[in-house]
PyMOL CGO cylinders between C-alpha atoms (Angstrom):
from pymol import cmd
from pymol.cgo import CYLINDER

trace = [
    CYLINDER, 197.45, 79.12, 88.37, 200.81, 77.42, 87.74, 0.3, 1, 1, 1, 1, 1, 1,
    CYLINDER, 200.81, 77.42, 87.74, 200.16, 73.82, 85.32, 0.3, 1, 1, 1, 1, 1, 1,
    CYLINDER, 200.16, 73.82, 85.32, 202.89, 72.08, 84.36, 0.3, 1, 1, 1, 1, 1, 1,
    CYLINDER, 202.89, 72.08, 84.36, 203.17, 70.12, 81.50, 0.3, 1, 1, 1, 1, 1, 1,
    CYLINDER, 203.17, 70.12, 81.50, 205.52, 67.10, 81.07, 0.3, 1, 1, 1, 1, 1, 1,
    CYLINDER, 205.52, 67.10, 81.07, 205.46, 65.53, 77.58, 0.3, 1, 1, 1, 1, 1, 1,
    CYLINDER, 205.46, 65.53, 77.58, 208.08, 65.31, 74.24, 0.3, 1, 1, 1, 1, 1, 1,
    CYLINDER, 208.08, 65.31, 74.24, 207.30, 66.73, 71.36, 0.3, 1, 1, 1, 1, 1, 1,
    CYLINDER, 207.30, 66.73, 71.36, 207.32, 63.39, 69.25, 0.3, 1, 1, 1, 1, 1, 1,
    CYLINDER, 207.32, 63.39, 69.25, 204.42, 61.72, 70.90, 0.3, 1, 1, 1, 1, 1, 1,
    CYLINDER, 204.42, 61.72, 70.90, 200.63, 62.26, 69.83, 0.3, 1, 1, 1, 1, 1, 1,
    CYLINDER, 200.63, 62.26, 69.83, 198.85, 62.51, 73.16, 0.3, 1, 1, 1, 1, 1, 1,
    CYLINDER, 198.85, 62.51, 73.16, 201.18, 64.48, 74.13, 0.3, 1, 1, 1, 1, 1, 1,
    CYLINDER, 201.18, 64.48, 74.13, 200.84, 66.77, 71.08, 0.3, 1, 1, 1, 1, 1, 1,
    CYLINDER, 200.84, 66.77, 71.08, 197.31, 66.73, 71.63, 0.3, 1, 1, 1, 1, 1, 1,
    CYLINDER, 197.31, 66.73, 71.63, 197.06, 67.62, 75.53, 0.3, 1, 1, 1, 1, 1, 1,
    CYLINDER, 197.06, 67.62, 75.53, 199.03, 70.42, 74.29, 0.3, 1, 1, 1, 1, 1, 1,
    CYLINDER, 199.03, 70.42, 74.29, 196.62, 72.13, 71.57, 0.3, 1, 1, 1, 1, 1, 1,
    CYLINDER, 196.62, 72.13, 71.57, 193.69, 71.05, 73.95, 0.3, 1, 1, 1, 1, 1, 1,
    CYLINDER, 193.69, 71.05, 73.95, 195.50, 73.28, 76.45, 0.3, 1, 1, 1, 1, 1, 1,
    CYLINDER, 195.50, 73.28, 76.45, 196.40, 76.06, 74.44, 0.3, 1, 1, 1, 1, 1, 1,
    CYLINDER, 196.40, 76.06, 74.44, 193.01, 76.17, 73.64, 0.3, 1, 1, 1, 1, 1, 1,
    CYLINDER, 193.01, 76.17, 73.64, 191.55, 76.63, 77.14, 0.3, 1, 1, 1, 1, 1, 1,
    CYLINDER, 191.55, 76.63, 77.14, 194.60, 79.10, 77.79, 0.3, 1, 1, 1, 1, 1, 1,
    CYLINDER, 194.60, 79.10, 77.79, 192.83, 81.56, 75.23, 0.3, 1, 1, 1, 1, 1, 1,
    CYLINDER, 192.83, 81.56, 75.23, 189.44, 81.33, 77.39, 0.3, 1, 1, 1, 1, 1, 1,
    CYLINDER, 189.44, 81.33, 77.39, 191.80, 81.23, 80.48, 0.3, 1, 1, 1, 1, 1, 1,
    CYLINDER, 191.80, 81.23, 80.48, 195.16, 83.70, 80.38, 0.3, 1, 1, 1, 1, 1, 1,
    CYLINDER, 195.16, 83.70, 80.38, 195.26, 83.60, 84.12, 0.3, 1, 1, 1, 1, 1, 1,
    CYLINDER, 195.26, 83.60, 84.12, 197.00, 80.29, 83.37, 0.3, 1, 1, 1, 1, 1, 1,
    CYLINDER, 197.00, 80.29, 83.37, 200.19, 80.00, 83.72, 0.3, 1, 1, 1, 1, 1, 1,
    CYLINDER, 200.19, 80.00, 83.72, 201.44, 76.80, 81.69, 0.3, 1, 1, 1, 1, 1, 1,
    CYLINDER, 201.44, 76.80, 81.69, 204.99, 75.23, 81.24, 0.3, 1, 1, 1, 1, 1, 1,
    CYLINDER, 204.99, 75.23, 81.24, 205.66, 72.47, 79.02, 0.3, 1, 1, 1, 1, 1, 1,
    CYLINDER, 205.66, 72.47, 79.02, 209.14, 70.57, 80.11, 0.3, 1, 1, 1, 1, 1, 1,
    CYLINDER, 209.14, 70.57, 80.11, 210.19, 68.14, 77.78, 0.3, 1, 1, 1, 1, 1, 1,
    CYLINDER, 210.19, 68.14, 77.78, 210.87, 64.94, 78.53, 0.3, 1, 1, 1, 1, 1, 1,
    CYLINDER, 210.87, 64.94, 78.53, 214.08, 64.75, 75.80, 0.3, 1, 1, 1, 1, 1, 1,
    CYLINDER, 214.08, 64.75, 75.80, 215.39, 68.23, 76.87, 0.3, 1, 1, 1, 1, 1, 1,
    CYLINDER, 215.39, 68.23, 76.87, 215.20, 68.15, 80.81, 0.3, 1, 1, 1, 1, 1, 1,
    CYLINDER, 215.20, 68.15, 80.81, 214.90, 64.63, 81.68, 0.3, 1, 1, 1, 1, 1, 1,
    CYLINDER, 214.90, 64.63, 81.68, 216.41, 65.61, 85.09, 0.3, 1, 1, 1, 1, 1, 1,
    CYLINDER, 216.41, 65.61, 85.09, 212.69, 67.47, 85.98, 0.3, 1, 1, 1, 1, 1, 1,
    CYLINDER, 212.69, 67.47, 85.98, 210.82, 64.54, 84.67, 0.3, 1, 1, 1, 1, 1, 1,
    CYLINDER, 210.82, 64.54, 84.67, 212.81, 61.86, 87.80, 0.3, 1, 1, 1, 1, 1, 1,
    CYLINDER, 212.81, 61.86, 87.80, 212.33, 64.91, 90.03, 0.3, 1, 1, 1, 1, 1, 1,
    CYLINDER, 212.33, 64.91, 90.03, 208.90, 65.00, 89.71, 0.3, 1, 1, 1, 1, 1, 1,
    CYLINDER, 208.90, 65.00, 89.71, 207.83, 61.37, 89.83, 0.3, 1, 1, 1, 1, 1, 1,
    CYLINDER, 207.83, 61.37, 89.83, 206.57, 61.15, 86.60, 0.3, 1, 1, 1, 1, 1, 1,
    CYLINDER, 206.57, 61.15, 86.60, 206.33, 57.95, 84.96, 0.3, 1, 1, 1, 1, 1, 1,
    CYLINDER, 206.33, 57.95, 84.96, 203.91, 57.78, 82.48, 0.3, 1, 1, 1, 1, 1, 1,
    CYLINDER, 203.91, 57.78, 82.48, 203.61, 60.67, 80.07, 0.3, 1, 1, 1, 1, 1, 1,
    CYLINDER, 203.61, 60.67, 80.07, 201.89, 63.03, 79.03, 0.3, 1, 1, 1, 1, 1, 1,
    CYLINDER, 201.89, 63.03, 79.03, 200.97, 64.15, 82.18, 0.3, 1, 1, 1, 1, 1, 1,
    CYLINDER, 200.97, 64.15, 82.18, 200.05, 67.38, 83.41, 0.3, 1, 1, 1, 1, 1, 1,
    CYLINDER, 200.05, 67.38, 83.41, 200.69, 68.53, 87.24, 0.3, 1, 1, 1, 1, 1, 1,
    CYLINDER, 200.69, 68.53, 87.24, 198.82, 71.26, 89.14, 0.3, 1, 1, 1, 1, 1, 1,
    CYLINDER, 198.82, 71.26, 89.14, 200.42, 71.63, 92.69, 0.3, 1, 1, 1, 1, 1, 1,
    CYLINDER, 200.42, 71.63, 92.69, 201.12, 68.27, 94.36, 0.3, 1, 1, 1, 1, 1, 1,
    CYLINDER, 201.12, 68.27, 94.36, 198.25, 66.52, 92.05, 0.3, 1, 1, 1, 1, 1, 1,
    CYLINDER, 198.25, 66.52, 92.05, 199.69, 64.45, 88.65, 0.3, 1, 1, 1, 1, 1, 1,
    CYLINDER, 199.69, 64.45, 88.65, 197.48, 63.22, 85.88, 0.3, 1, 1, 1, 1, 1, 1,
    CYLINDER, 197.48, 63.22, 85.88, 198.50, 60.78, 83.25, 0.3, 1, 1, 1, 1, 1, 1,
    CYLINDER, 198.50, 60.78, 83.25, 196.35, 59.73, 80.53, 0.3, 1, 1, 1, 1, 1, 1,
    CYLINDER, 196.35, 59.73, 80.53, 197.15, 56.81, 78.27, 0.3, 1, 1, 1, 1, 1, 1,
    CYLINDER, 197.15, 56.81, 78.27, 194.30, 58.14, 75.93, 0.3, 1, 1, 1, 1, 1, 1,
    CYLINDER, 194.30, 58.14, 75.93, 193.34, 61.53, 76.80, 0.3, 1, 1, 1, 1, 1, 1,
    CYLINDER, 193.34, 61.53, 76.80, 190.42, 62.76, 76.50, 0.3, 1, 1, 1, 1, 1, 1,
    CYLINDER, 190.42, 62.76, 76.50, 189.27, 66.60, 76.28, 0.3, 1, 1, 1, 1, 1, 1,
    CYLINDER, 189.27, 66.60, 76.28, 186.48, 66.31, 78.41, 0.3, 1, 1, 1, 1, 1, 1,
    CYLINDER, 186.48, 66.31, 78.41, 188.85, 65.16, 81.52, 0.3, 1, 1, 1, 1, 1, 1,
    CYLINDER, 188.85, 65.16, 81.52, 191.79, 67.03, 80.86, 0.3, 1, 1, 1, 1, 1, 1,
    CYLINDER, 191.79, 67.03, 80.86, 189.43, 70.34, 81.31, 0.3, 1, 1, 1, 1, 1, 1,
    CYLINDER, 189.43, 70.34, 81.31, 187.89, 68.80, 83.96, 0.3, 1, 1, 1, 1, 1, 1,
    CYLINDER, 187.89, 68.80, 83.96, 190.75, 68.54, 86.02, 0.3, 1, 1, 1, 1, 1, 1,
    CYLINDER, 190.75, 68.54, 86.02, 192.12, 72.22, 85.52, 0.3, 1, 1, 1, 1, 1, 1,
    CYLINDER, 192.12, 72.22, 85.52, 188.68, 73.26, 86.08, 0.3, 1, 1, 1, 1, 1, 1,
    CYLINDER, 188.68, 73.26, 86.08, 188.47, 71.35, 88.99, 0.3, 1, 1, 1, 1, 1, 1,
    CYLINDER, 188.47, 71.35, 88.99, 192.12, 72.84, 90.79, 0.3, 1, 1, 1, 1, 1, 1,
    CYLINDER, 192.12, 72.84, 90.79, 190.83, 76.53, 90.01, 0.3, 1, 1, 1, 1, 1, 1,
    CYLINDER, 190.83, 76.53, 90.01, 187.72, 75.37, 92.03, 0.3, 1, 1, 1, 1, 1, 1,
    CYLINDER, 187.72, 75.37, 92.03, 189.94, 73.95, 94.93, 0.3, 1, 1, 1, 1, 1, 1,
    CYLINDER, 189.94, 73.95, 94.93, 192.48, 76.80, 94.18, 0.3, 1, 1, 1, 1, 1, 1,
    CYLINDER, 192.48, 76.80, 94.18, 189.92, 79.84, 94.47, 0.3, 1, 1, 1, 1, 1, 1,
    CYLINDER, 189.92, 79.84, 94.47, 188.21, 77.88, 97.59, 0.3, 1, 1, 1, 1, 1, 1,
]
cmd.load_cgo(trace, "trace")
């Protein structure tokens, strides 16, 4: 399953959506993740609506988390494999 990431590598949550993710890649390798950041390809980050970061987006849904918490960021991959596998 395709996740993108959009974040920058100076901000905190973003940092931290990041390890939590790398972490659930290890139990996970079928996922595929990209991390686009936000001071590198700003161009993807218009494209793709994104206002608020980080944010994480799994087909045509888009999460944003001011404080992120483990707990929901795993729910919602957990919840597109679900929906994806369906």
């Amino acid at each position: 399953m395709k996740i993108e990431v959009y974040m920058t590598a100076i901000c905190p949550r973003c940092l931290y959506i990041s390890r939590v993710l790398k972490e659930l890649n290890l139990k996970h390798p079928e996922l595929d993740i990209e991390y686009i950041d936000l001071l590198k390809d700003f161009s993807r980050f218009n494209k793709a609506g994104i206002k608020i970061f980080p944010a994480i987006v799994i087909g045509d849904d888009i999460r944003s988390w001011v404080i992120p918490k483990k707990s929901e960021i795993i729910e919602f991959i957990e919840q597109a494999c679900e929906s994806e596998s369906a």
